[in-house]
Residue, then its C-alpha position, 0 to 999 in steps of 0.5 A: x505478464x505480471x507488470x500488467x496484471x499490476x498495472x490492471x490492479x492499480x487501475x481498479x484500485x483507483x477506480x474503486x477508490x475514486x467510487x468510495x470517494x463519490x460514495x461518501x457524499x451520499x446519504x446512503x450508507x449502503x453505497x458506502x459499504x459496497x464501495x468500501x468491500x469494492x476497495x478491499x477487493x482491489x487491494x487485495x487484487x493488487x497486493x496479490x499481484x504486487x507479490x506475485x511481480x516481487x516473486x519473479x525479480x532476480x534474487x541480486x536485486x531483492x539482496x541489494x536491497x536489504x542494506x538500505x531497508x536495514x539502514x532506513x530502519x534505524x533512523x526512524x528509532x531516533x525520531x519518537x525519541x526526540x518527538x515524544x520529548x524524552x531527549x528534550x532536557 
């Protein structure tokens, strides 16, 4: 089933992300470099089987969501604006 596969996915991740985070406090930076490949691998593992899950939901719901990505996009437009002073007078 594909919700398990991505469960199983996030749970590598996690843990992969959690030996990078041990590895960090080492002085080796060889730990550092096999835990960083490791978390590659799981995101990858997991992006794969978040796509594959996406592949297999009802063409309705992935419509139904076009709308509010689409109005979610317009307001972050506004925010650099205001945050980088160009409207700020």
């Amino acid at each position: 089933d594909a919700q398990d596969k991505l469960n199983q996915a996030q749970t590598a991740l996690n843990e992969a992300l959690q030996a990078q985070q041990d590895a960090a406090g080492t002085a080796d930076s060889a730990d550092d470099d096999a835990a960083s490949q490791r978390v590659a691998e799981a995101q990858a593992a997991y992006d794969a089987a978040a796509a594959e899950l996406a592949a297999l939901q009802p063409a309705e719901e992935t419509d139904g969501n076009t709308e509010p990505a689409a109005d979610s996009a317009e307001e972050p437009q506004s925010e650099p604006d205001s945050a980088n002073g160009e409207n700020a007078g």
